[in-house]
N, C-alpha and C positions, 0 to 999 in steps of 0.2 A: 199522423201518429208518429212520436218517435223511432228512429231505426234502432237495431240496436246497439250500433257504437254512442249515438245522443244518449240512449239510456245508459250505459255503463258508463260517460263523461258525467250525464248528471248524479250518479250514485255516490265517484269517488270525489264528486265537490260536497255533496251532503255528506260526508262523513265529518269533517271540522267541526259544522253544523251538528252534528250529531251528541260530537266529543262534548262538543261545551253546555249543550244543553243539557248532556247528562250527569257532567263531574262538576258542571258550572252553575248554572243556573235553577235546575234542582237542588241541590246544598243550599247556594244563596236564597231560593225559595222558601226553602224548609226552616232554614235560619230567621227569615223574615216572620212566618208564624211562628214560630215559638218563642219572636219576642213579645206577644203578647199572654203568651198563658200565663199561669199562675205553680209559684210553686210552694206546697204545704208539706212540709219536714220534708223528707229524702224521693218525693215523689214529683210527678210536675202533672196537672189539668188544662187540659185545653180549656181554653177562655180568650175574651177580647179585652184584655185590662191594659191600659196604659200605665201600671204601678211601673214596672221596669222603667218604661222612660221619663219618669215622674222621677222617681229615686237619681236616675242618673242626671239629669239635667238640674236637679236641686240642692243634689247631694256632694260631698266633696270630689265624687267623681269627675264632676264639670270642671272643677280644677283640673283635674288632669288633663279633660280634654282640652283647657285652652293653653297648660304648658306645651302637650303635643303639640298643639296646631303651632305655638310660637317656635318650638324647635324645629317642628319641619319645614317652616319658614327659612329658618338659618341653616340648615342644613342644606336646602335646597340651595339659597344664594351660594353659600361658601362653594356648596359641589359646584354650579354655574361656573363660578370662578376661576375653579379649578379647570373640570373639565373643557372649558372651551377654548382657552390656549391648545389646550391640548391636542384637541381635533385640529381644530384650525392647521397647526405642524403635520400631522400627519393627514390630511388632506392635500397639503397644499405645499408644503417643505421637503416631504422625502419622497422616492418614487415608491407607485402601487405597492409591488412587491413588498418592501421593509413597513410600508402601514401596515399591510395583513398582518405581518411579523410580529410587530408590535400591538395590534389587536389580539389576538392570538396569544398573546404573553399576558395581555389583563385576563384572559378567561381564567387561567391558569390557578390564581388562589381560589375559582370559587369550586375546585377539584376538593379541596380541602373542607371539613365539616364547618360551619358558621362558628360551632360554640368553640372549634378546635382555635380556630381564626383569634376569637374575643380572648379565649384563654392564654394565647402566644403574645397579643397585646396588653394584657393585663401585667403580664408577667414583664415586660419592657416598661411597663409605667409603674410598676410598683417601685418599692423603698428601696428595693435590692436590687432593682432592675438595671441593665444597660444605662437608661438614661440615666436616673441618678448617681448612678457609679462613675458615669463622664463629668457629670456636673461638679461632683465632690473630686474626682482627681485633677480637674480645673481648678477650683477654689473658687467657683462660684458661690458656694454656700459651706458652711460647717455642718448643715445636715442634710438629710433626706426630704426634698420639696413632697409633701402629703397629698397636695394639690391635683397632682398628675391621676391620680385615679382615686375612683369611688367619688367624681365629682362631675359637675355638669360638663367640664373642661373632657373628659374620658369620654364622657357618651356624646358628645358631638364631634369629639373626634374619632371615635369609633365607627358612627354612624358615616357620616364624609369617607372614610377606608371602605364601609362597605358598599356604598354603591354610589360614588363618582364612577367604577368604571359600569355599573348602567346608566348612565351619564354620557357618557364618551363615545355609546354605540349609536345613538341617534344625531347627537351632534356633527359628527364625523360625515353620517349616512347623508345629511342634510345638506353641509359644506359640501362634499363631494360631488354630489347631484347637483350645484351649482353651473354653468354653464358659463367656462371661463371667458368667452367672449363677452360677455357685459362688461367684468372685469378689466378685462387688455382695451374694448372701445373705452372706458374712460378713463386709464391711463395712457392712449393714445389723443386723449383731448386734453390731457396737459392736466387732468384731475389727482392729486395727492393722493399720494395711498392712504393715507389717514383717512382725508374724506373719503375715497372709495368706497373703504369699508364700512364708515358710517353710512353710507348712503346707498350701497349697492349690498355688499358680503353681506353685511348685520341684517338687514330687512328680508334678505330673500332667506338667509339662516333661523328665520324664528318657529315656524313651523320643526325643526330641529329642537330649538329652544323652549319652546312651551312640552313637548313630548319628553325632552332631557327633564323638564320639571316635574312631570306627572311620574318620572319613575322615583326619582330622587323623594317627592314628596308622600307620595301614594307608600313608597317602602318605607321610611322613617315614618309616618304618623301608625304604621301597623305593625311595628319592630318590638321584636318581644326578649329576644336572647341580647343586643347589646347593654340595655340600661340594667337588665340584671344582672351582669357579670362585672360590667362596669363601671356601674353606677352604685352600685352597694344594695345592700338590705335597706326596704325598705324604697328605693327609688323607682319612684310607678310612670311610665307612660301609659300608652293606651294599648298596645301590644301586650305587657304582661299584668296589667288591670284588666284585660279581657283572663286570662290564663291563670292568675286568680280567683277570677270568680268561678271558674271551673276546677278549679282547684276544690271548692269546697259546694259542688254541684251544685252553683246557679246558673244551672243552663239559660232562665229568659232571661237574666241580666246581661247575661256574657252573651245571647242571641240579640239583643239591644243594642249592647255594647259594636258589635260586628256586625249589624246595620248600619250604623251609623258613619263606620269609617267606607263600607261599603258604597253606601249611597254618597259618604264624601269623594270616591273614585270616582264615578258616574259621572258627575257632576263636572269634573276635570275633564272627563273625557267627552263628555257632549261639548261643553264650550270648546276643546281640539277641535271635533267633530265639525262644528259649528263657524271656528272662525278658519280654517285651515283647509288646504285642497289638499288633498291625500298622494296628490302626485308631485305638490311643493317638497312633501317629506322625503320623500322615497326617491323624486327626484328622476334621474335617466334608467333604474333602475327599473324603474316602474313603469314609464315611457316607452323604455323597450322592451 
């Protein structure tokens, strides 16, 4: 029989457990049947109808979903890109101390509301914005480039601002957790740093790297405030194609809709799951 500190250890591990089950997995539950009902003028009936995913998989929604998927595609490389220079330097180029510092400075914009965020950037890519005002006092052009916003160029660059730095937090966790004597034995065997990294840094870094992907890609294919503010009237992902159709109460389309990116999270996250040791990620942290 437990004593009672084993009970009160296992109570305050069951509470995570608890949290997610009730603010997590319940919702996603309830989301998942109600993408099957049915709904008839402003009411909605329980039922087991596949119209919801019928309409969406047929209908021009499916376009959307495969521009989503190709933008979150690009959004994730570019973030990759981005972000793992990055880590890498504060991993491995500055001491402890000034990486937290500079961790600790990316958290810093997201104090600030998301739409406050997209609105600040809008306003730098617009006609009158900073940038064209630098461009036109250069004489790069005679006018205002229209290009910079309410275009694809806007919401992939918006998208990339908003979450390379969740990007940058796994990367970093991963690199760090490296175990730099791999590293120093084989550049004490007369190994290039080039090849090093290809051969040592880069492979034991991918469990970082796959997790860097799933935030980058899991937030862009469910992003609902950048392509509206940025993208213009009219410019649908799948984030505000879901908030549309709520918009005009089709709850099982939009519970369809939110399935589907759902169960595209899952999916991501079982192959982690699957190809990756949890203590690859997390590293000495974890370890000890």
């Amino acid at each position: 029989m437990p004593r009672p500190p084993e009970l009160l250890r296992y109570g305050l591990l069951s509470l995570p457990g608890l949290f997610v089950g009730t603010f997590l997995l319940v919702p996603a539950g309830l989301t998942f049947v109600i993408s099957f009902w049915e709904r008839k003028g402003f009411s909605l009936h329980p039922a087991f109808s596949f119209a919801s995913y019928a309409a969406f998989f047929s209908g021009v929604r499916l376009e959307v979903l495969q521009i989503s998927l190709l933008l979150a595609v690009i959004v994730t490389l570019l973030g990759l890109l981005l972000a793992y220079p990055v880590s890498y330097f504060l991993a491995y180029r500055v001491r402890p101390r000034t990486s937290r510092t500079w961790l600790f400075l990316l958290s810093v914009p997201f104090v600030i509301n998301p739409v406050i965020r997209n609105f600040a950037l809008a306003y730098i890519l617009g006609r009158t914005g900073p940038v064209n005002q630098m461009v036109l006092a250069l004489g790069l052009t005679d006018r205002p480039i229209d290009w910079l916003l309410f275009s694809n160029f806007a919401v992939v660059l918006g998208l990339v601002v908003s979450y390379v730095p969740f990007m940058i937090y796994p990367l970093w966790l991963s690199l760090a957790g490296i175990d730099r004597r791999f590293v120093e034995a084989s550049w004490m065997l007369g190994v290039p740093p080039g090849q090093t990294f290809r051969k040592v840094t880069l492979p034991l870094s991918l469990p970082g790297i796959f997790a860097a992907a799933i935030f980058g890609f899991v937030g862009t294919f469910g992003e609902s405030t950048v392509p509206i503010i940025l993208g213009g009237l009219g410019y649908q992902l799948m984030g505000n194609t879901i908030t549309s159709a709520l918009d005009v109460l089709n709850y099982p389309s939009a519970a369809a809709m939110s399935s589907v990116v759902t169960i595209s999270m899952l999916v991501f996250l079982l192959i982690w799951y699957r190809l990756f040791d949890i203590r690859g990620f997390m590293g000495k942290i974890v370890q000890t």
